[in-house]
Structure formats: C-alpha cells, structure tokens
VEXSEMAR-934990 format. One line per field, with one value per residue (C-alpha): residue number from 1; residue in three letters; x, y, z. Coordinates in Angstrom, 1 decimal, decimal comma, padded with zeros to 4 digits. Layout:
// VEXSEMAR-934990
num [NUM	...] .
residuo [ala	...] .
xx [X	...] .
yy [Y	...] .
zz [Z	...] .
//
This chain:
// VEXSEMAR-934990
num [1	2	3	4	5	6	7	8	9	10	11	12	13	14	15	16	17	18	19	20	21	22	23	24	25	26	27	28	29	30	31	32	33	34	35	36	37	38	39	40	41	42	43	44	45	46	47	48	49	50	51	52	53	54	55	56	57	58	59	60	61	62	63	64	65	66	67	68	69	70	71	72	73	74	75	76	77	78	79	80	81	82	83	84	85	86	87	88	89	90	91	92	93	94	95	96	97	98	99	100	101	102	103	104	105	106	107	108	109	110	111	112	113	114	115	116	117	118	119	120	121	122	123	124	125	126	127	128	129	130	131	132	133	134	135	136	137	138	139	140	141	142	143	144	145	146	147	148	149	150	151	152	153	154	155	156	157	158	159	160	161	162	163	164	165	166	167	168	169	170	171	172	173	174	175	176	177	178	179	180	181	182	183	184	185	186	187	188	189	190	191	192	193	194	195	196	197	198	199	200	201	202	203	204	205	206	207	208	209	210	211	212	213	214	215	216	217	218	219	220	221	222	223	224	225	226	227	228	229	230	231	232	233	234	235	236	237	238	239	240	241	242	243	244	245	246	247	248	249	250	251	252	253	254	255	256	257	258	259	260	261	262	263	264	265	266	267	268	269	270	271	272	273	274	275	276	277	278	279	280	281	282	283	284	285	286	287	288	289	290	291	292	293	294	295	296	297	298	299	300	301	302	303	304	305	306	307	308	309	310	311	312	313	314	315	316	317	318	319	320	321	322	323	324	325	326	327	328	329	330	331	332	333	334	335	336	337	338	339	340	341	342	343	344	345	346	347	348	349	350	351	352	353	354	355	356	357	358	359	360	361	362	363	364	365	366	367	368	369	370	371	372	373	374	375	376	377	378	379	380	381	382	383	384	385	386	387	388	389	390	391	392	393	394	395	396	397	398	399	400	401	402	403	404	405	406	407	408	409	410	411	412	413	414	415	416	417	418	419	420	421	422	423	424	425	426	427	428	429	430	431	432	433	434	435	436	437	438	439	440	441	442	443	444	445	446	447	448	449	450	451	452	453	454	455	456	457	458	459	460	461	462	463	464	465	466	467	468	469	470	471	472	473	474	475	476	477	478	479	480	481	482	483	484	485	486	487	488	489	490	491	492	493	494	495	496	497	498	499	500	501	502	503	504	505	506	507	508	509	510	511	512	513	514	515	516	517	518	519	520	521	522	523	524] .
residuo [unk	unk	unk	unk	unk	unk	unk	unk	unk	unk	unk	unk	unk	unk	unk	unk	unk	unk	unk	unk	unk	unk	unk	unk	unk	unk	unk	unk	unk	unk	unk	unk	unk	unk	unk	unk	unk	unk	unk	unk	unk	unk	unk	unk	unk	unk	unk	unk	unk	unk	unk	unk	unk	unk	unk	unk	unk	unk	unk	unk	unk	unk	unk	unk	unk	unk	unk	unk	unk	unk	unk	unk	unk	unk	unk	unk	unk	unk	unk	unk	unk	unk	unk	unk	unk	unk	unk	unk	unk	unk	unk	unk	unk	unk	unk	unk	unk	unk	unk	unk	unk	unk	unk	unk	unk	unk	unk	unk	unk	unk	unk	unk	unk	unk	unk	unk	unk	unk	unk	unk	unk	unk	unk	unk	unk	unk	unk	unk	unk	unk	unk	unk	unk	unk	unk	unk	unk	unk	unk	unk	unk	unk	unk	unk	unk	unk	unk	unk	unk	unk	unk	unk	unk	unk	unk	unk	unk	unk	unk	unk	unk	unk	unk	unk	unk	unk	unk	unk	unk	unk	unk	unk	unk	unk	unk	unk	unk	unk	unk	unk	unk	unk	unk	unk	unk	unk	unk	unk	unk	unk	unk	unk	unk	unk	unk	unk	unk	unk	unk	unk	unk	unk	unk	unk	unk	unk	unk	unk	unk	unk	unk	unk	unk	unk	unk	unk	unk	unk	unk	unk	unk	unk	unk	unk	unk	unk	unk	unk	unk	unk	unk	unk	unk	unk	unk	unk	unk	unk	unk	unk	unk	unk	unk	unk	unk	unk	unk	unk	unk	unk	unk	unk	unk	unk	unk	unk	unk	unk	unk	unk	unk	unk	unk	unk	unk	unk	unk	unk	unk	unk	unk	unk	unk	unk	unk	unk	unk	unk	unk	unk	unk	unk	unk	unk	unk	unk	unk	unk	unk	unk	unk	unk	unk	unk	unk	unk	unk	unk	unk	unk	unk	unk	unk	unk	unk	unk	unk	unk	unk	unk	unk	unk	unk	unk	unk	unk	unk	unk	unk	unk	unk	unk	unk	unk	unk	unk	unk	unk	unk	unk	unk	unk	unk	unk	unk	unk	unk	unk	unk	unk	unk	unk	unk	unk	unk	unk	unk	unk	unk	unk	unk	unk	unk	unk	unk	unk	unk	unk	unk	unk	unk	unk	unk	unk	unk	unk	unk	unk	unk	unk	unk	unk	unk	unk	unk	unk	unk	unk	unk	unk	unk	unk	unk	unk	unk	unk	unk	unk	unk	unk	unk	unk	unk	unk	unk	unk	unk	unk	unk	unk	unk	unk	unk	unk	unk	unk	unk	unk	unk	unk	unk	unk	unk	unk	unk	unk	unk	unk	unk	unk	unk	unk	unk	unk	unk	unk	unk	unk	unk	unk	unk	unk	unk	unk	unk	unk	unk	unk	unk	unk	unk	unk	unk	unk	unk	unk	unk	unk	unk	unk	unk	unk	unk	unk	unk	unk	unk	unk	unk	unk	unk	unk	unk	unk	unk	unk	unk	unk	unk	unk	unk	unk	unk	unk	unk	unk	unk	unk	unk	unk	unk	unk	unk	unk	unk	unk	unk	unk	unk	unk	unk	unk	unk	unk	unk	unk	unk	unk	unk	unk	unk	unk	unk	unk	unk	unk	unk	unk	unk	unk	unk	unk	unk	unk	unk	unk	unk	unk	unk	unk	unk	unk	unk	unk] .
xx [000,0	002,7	004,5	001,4	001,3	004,9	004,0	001,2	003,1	005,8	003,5	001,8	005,4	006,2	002,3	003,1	006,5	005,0	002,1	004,6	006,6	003,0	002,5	006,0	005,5	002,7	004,1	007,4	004,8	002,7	005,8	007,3	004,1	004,0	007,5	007,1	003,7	003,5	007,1	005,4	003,4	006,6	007,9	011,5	013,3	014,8	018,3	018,6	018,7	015,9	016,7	016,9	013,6	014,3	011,2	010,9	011,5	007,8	008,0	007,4	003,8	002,6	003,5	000,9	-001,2	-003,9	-001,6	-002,6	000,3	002,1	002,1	-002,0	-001,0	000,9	-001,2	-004,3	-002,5	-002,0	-005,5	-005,8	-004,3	-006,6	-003,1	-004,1	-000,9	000,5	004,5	006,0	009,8	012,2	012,7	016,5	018,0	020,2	022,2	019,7	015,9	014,5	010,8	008,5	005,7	002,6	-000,2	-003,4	-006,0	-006,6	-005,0	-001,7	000,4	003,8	005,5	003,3	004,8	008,7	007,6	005,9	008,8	011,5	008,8	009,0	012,4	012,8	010,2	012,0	015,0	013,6	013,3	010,3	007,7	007,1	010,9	011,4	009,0	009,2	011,6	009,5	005,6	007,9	009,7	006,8	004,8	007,2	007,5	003,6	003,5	005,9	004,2	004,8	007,9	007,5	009,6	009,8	007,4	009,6	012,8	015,3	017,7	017,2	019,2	016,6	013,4	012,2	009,1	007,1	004,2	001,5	-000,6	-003,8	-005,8	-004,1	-005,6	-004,4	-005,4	-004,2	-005,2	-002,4	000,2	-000,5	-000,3	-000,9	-001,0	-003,2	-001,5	-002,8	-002,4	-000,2	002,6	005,1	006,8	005,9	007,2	007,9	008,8	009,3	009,4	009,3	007,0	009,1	011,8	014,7	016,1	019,0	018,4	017,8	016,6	014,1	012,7	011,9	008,8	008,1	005,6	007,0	004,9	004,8	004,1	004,3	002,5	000,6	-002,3	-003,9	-005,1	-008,4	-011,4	-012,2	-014,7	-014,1	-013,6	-011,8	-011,2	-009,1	-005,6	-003,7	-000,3	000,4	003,1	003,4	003,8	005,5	009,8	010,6	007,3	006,3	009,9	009,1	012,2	011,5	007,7	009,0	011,6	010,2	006,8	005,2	008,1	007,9	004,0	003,8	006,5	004,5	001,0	000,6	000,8	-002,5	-004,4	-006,5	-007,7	-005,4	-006,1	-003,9	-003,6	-001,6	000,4	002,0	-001,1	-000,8	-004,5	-002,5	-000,4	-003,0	-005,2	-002,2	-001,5	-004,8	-005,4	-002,2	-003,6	-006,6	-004,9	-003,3	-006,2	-010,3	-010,5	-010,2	-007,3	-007,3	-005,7	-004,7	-004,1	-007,7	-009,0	-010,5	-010,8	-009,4	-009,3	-009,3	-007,5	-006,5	-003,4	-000,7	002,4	003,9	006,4	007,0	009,9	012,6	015,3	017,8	017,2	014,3	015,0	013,9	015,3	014,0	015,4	014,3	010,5	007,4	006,1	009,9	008,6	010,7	011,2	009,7	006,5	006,3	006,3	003,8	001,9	002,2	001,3	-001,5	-002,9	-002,3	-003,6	-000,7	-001,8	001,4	003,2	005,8	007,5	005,6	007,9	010,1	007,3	005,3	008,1	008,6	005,3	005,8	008,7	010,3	009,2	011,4	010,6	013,1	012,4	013,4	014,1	012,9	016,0	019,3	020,8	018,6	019,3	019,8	019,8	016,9	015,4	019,6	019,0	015,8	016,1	019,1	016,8	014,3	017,1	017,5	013,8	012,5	009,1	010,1	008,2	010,0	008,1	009,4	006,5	006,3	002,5	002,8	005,9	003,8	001,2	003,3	006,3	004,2	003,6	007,2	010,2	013,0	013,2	016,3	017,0	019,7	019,9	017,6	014,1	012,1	013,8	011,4	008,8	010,9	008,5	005,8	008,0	006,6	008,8	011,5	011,8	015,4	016,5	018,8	020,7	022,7	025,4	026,7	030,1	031,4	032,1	028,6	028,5	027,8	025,2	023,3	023,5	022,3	019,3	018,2	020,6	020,7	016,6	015,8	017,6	015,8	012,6	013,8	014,6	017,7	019,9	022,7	024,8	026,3	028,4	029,2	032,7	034,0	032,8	029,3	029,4	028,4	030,6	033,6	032,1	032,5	035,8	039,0	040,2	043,4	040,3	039,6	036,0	038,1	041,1	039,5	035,8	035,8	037,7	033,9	032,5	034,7	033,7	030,0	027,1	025,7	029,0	029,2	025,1	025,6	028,8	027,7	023,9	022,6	024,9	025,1	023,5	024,1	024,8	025,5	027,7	025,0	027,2	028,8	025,4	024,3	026,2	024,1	020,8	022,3	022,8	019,2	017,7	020,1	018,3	014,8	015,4	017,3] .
yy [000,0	002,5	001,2	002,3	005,8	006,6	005,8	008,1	011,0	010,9	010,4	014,2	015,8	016,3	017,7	020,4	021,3	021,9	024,0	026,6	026,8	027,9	030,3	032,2	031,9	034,2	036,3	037,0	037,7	040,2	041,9	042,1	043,3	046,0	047,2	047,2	048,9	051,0	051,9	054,8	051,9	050,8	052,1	052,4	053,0	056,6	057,2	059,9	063,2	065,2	067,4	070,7	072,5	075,9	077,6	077,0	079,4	081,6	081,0	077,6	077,5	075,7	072,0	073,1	074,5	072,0	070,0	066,3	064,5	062,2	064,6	064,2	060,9	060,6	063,1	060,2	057,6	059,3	060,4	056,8	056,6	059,5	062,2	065,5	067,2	069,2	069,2	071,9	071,0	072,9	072,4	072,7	069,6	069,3	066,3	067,1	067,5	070,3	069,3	071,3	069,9	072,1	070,3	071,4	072,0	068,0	068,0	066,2	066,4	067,2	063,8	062,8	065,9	064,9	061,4	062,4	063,7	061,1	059,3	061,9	062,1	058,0	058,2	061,0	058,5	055,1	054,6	055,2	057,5	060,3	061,1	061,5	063,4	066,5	068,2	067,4	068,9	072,0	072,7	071,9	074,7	077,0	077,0	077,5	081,2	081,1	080,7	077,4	077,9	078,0	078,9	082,7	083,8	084,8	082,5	085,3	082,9	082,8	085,0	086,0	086,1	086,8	084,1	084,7	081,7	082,1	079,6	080,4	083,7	085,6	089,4	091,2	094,9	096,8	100,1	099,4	097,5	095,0	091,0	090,4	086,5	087,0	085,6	085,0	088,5	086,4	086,7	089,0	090,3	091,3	089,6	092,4	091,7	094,2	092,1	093,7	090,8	090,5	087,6	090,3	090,4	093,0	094,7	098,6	099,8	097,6	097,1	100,8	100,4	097,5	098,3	097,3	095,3	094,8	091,0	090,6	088,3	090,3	090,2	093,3	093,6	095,2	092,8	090,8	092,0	089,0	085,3	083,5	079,2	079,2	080,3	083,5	084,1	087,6	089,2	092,3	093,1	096,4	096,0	095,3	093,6	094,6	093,5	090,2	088,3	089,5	088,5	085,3	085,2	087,0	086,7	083,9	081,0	081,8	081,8	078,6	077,3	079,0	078,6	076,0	072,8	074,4	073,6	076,3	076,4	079,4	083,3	085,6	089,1	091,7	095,0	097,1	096,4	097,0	096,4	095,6	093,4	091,6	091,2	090,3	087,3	086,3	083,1	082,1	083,8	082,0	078,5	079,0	080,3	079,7	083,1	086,6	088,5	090,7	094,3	095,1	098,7	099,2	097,4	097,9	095,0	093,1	089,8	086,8	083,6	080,0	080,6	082,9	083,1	086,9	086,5	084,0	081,2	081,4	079,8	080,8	083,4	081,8	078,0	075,5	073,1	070,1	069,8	072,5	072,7	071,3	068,1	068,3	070,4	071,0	073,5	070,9	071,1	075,1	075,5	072,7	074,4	078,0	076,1	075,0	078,2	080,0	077,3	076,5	073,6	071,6	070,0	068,1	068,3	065,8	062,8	063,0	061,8	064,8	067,0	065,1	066,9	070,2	072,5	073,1	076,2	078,9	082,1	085,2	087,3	090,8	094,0	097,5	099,8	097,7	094,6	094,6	092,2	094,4	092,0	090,2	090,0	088,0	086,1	084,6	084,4	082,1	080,1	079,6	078,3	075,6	074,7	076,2	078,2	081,6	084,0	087,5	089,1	091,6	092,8	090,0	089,6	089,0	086,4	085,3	083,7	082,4	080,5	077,5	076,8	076,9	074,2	076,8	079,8	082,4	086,1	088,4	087,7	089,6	089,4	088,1	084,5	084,5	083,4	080,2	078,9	078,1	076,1	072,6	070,2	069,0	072,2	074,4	077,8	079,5	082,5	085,0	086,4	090,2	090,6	091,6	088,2	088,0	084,1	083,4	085,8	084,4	080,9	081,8	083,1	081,6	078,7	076,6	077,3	076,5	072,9	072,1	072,9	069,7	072,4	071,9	074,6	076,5	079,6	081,3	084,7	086,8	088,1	092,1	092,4	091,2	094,1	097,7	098,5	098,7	101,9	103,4	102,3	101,9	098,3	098,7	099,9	097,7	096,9	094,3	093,8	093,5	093,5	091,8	095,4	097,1	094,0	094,8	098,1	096,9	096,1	098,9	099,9	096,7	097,0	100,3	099,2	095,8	095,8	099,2	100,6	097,3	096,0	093,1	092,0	088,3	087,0	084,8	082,3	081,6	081,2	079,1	076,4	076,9	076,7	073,5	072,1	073,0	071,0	068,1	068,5	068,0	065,3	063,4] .
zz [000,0	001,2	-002,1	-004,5	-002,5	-003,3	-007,3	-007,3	-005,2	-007,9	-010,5	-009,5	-009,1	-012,8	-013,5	-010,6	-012,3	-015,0	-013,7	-012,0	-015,6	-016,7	-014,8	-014,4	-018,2	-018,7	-015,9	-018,6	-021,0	-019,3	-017,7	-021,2	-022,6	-019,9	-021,0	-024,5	-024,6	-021,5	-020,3	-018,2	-016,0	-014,5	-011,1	-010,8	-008,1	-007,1	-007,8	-005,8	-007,4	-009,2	-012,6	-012,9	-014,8	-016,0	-017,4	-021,3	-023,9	-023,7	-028,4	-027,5	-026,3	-029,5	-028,0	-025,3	-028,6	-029,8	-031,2	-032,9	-033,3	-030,9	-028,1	-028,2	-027,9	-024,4	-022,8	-023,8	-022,1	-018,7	-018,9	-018,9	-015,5	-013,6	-014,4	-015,4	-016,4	-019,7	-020,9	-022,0	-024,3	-025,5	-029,3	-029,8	-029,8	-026,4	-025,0	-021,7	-022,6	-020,1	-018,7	-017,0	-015,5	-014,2	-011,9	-012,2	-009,6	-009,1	-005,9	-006,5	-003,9	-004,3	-003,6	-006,5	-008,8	-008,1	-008,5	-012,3	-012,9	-012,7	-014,5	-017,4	-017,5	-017,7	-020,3	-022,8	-022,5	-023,1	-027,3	-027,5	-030,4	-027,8	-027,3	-031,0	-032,1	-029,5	-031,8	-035,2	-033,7	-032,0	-035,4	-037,8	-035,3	-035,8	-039,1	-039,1	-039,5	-042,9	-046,1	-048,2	-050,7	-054,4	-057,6	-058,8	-060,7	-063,5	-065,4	-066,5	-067,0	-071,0	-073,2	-075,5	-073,7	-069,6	-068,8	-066,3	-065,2	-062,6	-061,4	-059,6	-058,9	-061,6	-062,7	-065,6	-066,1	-069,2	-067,9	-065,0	-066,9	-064,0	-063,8	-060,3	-059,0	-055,6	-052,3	-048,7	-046,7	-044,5	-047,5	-045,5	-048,7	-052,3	-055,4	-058,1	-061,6	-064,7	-067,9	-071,9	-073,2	-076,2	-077,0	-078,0	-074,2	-074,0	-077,5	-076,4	-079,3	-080,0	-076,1	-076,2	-078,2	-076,1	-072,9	-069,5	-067,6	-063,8	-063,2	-059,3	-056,3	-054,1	-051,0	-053,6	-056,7	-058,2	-058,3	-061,4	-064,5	-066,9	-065,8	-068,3	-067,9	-070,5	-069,4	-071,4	-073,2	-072,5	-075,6	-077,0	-081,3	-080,6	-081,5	-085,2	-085,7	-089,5	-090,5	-092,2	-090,8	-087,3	-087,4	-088,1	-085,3	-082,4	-082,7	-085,0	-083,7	-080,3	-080,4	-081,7	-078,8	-076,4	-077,1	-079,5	-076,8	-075,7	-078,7	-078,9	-075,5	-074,7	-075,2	-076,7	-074,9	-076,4	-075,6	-078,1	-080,7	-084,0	-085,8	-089,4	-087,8	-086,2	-089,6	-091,8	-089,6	-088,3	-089,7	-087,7	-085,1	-085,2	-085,9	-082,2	-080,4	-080,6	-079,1	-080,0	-079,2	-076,4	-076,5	-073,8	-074,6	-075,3	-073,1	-069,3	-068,1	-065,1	-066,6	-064,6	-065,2	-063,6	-065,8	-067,4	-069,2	-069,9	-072,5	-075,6	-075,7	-077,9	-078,8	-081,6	-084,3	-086,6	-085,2	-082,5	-080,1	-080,4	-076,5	-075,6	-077,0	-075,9	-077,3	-079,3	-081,7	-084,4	-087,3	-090,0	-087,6	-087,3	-091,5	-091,1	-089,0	-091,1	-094,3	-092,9	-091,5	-094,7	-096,6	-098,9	-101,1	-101,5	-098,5	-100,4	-103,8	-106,6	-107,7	-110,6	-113,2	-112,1	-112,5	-116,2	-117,1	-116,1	-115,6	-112,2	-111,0	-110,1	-107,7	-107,8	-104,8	-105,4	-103,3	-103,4	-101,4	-100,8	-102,2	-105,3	-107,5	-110,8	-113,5	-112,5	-116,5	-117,4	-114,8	-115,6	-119,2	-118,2	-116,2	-118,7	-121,2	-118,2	-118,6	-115,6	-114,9	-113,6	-111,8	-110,3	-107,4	-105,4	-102,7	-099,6	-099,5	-103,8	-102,6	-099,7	-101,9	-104,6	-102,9	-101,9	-105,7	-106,5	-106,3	-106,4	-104,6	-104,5	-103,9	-102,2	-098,5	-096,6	-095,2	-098,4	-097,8	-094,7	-097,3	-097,4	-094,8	-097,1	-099,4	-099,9	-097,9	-100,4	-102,4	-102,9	-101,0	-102,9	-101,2	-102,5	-100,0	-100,4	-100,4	-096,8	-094,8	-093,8	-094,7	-091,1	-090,8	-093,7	-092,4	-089,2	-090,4	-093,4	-094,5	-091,1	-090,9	-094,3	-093,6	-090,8	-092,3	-094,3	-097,5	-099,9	-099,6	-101,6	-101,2	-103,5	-102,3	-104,8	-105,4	-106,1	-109,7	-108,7	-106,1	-106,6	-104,5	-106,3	-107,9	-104,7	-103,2	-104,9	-104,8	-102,0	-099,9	-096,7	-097,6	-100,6	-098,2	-095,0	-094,6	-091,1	-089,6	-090,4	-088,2	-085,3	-085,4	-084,7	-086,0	-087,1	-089,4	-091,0	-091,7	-093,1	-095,2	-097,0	-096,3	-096,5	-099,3	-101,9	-104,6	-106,8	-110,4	-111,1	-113,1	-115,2	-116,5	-112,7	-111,3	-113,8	-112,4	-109,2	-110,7	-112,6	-108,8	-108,0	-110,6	-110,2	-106,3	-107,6	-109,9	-106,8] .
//
C-alpha cells in the first residue's frame, strides 16, 4: 500500500513542475508586454537626485497648442491613468531634454509631482515614439507662421526672352500694366517683376517700343470683370514687328513654342497692338487660339485667369530646339503648321514623273532699297534656257502667296527668304550672299533654318565684280582687303557698309552652275 502511494506522489510531481513553468510563463509575458507597450506603468526605483527644470523658452507654447500629433497621444495615455498634467519641451535639440511639468487643480500632492517627474524624465530617454517626435511637432509649429515655398514667378535665366508663369488667382489689367497673382495676406513680402513681353532680351533699341509690364504676387489687386477658364499668353507686337524676318523670329516662332501645346484652349492678350499686324496674320492667329485676341491697350478690363504666361519662348534666331521645345517640336513642324494656317496647297514636292510633265518652277524674290538684285530680266532668261518656270516678285505679300507653288526659290539675302516657310517640304532655297564676310550671318538666319525645315539649300556669295561697291571704293580699300575690320567696329557699321549701301549684279554664266545644282536636287 505504502509502495502504491509513493507511485502516485511521484507520479503528480512532474504535472506540478509543469504548472509553475505555466505560470511564471505568462508572468514573462505580461511583464514584457507592460515594457514594451507602456514603459510609463513601471515604477523604478529613485536614484537619488531630481533634474533641474528651467522655465521653457515663452515661443514655444505651440507644444501646449492644440496639437494632434504624438504629443496628443501621451497626454491620452495618462488620462488613462486618472493624471491630469500638460509638458512643455524645448525644441532645440540638447544632449539634456529640459521638462516642465505644471499640476493642475486635481489635488496632486507634491511627492506625486517629483515622483511624475523622474517618471517623465525615464520616459524621454527610453526609445520610445514620444521622445522623437518632440523636436518634429515644435519645429513643424514654428514654421507655421511662414508661407509654403515656391519657384519665382519669372525665369530670367534665358538669353533671348524673360518668362514669367503664374498659377492660380491671376488678374491682368491693361489700364495698370499690372499681372498680379493674388496671395494670402499672411505673405510677409511682395514679389515684383518688370518684364518687356518681347523675346529680343537686351536689344535697347528695340525694347523701347516694347511696354514694361509689372508681373508681381501680391495680398492686392483690383477685383475681377471677366472670368476667363481658358488660361492667357500675354506678348506684345511692338519691336521690329512689321519686318518680315522678325515676325518670323520673335513673334510667330515663339507663339507657336508658347502657345501652340495648348491647342486652342489658350487666349492671346496683347500689348503694343498694331491692328494691321494683327489682320495680316490672323489666320495664324486664329490656328493657335479659338478666341479673340485681347488688346490690352484698349482694353479695361481686369481679366481673370486659372493661368498665365507673360512673355513667348525662344530659342535661336528663326530655329527651334527640339530639346528645348514642348512636345519636341521642331522646325519641319512650325512651317507645317504655317502652311497649314495659310492654306498652302502643297506640302511636299511631286515625284520626278510629275516633274517630267511640267517644268520646275522657279521664284526670284526681289528687293525695293538695298541689295537689289539688278539684272533680275539676265537672270531669268538664263533660267528659262535651263527649262525652268520663272516668276520675279518683289513685294512680300505677292511672294507670300506664290512661294508655296514653286520648287526653287532664290533672292539676295535679306528678309524676303522668310517666305521660305511656305515652301513645300523638299523644295530648294537659294541665297545670294553680299560681299562683306557675312556668310555666317546668312547661315544663321536663313541657311541653317531653311535645312531644318527639311529644305535643300545652296549659297552662293558673290565676289568684287558682282558688287556695286567697287564703284564706290577703290580696290586697296579695306572693304576688298579687309571686310571683317567694319565688323569689329559693330554692327551697325558693318550694316551700313555691306547691307545698306550694296546692290548686286550676277555674273550669269557663274550662277548658272548653281541653278544647274538646283535642278540636279529636284530630280534626286
């Protein structure tokens, strides 16, 4: 009997061993739980001293402010426990965190404040959400009072052209010259720009028929009249607008950079207006926008919009940047884009049959003042010997409304050639360079265009016997002997020299050869 008693006893031992393990178990558990979750519910022992707590800095109310971050957060959890207190911090970051801890009328007593406070300061030093995040809610409310960043309002940075782009509640008012882009009152300072909406940046002479305008962000601004939705491209057609090479390069390229990726939905306000400019080129005009135009000058409105650029893009004289240009427009796509406005018939040259049953047609652009081309009549009598069609023109409209029916196209440099636009893809540019070095200039404007409005071009610079200027200087002169002296000199002596004061007489028999290039082009 005693021997079955003994079996059982040791039989129960093991069952109680394990019981106890269960238990101090799920005491490790909760205790870890406790320390993880809730380091504040621990109680640990005094060491003996209590920290110093200076008053904080009085700027550093807003952690006391209604603040919903983590702060919020640890305040909850001691309301948990029945404490009522509020913790102030100082924001700069210190190897020592000073506390200050203010009871309220709930009776604590002060055994309970120093003992709160060894609790804080354990707390703030434990890894745990609350002691990283003093710093963040005390900066973020500091920085509550300063407006949120954002770019200038106007890009200078360009060479040719200032930009200027506003987003929001922006006002324009002719009468005041004004573009204002409203801002909260809170907005300590004003933004002021003066821009000359014109792409000729730095060019004195031509800015001074250009109106200034004053594009700024400000809490004032007179109160709207007209509500647009469609957002505005603000330029002006004062400067050399009406010269035919400079409607081209400052105004018509850098309208279609600027406000053709709107397609259509855009309105076009402008300063400096000039009513014939406006007519000549309205059906571009209208191409680029499915609104009227706005002047500006007339006009006394405060027009509202969501949207506005002052100022047109551009690039180089009379060329785009692919890189540079919306949508990588190029220059094939602006005289696209003009021959479809004007309604030019032909966008590419025919194939060679078609050209087997007709002759090539040629167009000789004259001039009225300088670089006339003088023997004209020689010159196309030659060409007709060739087998072309030849048609002389010398006003630009009477050009404008030929050249896109032509294959060949030539004439002295100068702004006629502008007309080269409305060539049908394919077709030949031929320009005749005055004598003076300016073989780089013509390039620049018409040569390097004319190729990457996928034209065929040739050059052909006449020499001293070509020249009427050897009827006014003796050959030793240093217009022959050194023509880039007049360049250094600037530009308005070399213009006067070998642009202003030149005509031009082919040799017919040396240019002959050139036309013989052009229609070995076509039939390529």
């Amino acid at each position: 009997m005693a021997s079955k008693l003994r079996l059982t006893r040791n039989a129960n031992q093991p069952r109680r061993f394990r019981f106890v393990l269960l238990i101090l178990g799920c005491l490790v558990v909760t205790g870890t739980f406790l320390v993880v979750s809730k380091p504040q519910a621990l109680v640990l022992p005094k060491l003996g001293f209590t920290p110093s707590l200076p008053p904080p800095p009085s700027d550093h109310d807003g952690v006391n402010g209604d603040d919903h971050g983590i702060q919020g957060a640890a305040r909850s959890e001691e309301s948990l426990q029945g404490e009522k207190k509020e913790m102030v911090a100082d924001s700069t970051p210190k190897e020592d965190t000073s506390i200050h801890e203010l009871t309220e009328e709930s009776g604590a007593r002060p055994d309970d404040v120093d003992s709160n406070q060894e609790e804080m300061h354990d707390r703030l030093t434990l890894p745990t959400v609350s002691n990283y995040t003093i710093d963040d809610r005390t900066q973020a409310d500091g920085e509550r009072s300063r407006a949120p960043e954002r770019k200038p309002l106007c890009d200078v940075s360009d060479r040719r052209a200032d930009i200027c782009e506003m987003y929001g509640d922006v006002r324009v008012s002719g009468s005041s010259s004004a573009v204002v882009l409203m801002e909260s009152p809170r907005t300590e300072e004003t933004e002021i720009w003066h821009v000359h909406p014109y792409p000729r940046k730095g060019d004195e002479a031509c800015v001074k028929g250009v109106r200034k305008l004053g594009v700024k962000a400000s809490s004032e601004a007179p109160g709207c009249t007209v509500n647009h939705d469609a957002p505005a491209v603000v330029f002006s057609t004062g400067g050399y607008a009406g010269n035919l090479f400079h409607d081209y390069s400052d105004l018509l390229v850098p309208l279609f950079l600027t406000a053709r990726p709107f397609d259509g939905e855009v309105k076009l306000a402008v300063t400096d207006s000039k009513s014939w400019w406006i007519a000549k080129y309205l059906p571009v005009l209208q191409k680029l926008s499915k609104y009227p135009v706005i002047d500006l000058d007339m006009d006394k409105e405060v027009h509202c919009f969501k949207q506005v650029t002052v100022g047109l893009r551009a690039h180089e004289e009379f060329h785009i940047d692919p890189a540079r240009s919306p949508d990588g427009y190029t220059m094939i796509d602006f005289a696209k884009f003009m021959r479809s406005a004007l309604s030019s018939e032909r966008e590419t040259l025919p194939n060679i049959e078609d050209l087997a049953a007709r002759k090539p047609r040629l167009l000789i652009v004259g001039r009225k003042q300088s670089r006339v081309l003088t023997n004209t009549k020689e010159i196309a009598e030659m060409a007709e010997e060739l087998g072309y069609e030849v048609v002389v023109v010398v006003d630009e409209a009477d050009a404008a409304r030929t050249v896109n029916s032509c294959d060949v196209m030539m004439g002295v440099h100068g702004t006629g050639l502008a007309n080269s636009v409305l060539l049908p893809l394919n077709a030949i540019l031929i320009q005749i360079v005055p004598w003076g070095r300016l073989e780089s200039k013509a390039m620049q404007e018409y040569g390097n265009p004319a190729k990457e409005m996928g034209l065929g071009y040739l050059e052909y610079s006449i020499g001293v016997e070509e020249s009427s200027l050897k009827e006014k200087y003796p050959r030793d002169h240093p217009v022959f002997t050194d023509p880039l002296s007049f360049h250094n000199r600037g530009y308005h002596v070399m213009r006067a020299t070998f642009m202003d004061d030149q005509n031009v007489r082919l040799d017919v028999s040396k240019f002959k050869e050139v036309l013989w290039k052009a229609l070995e082009h076509l039939i390529q």
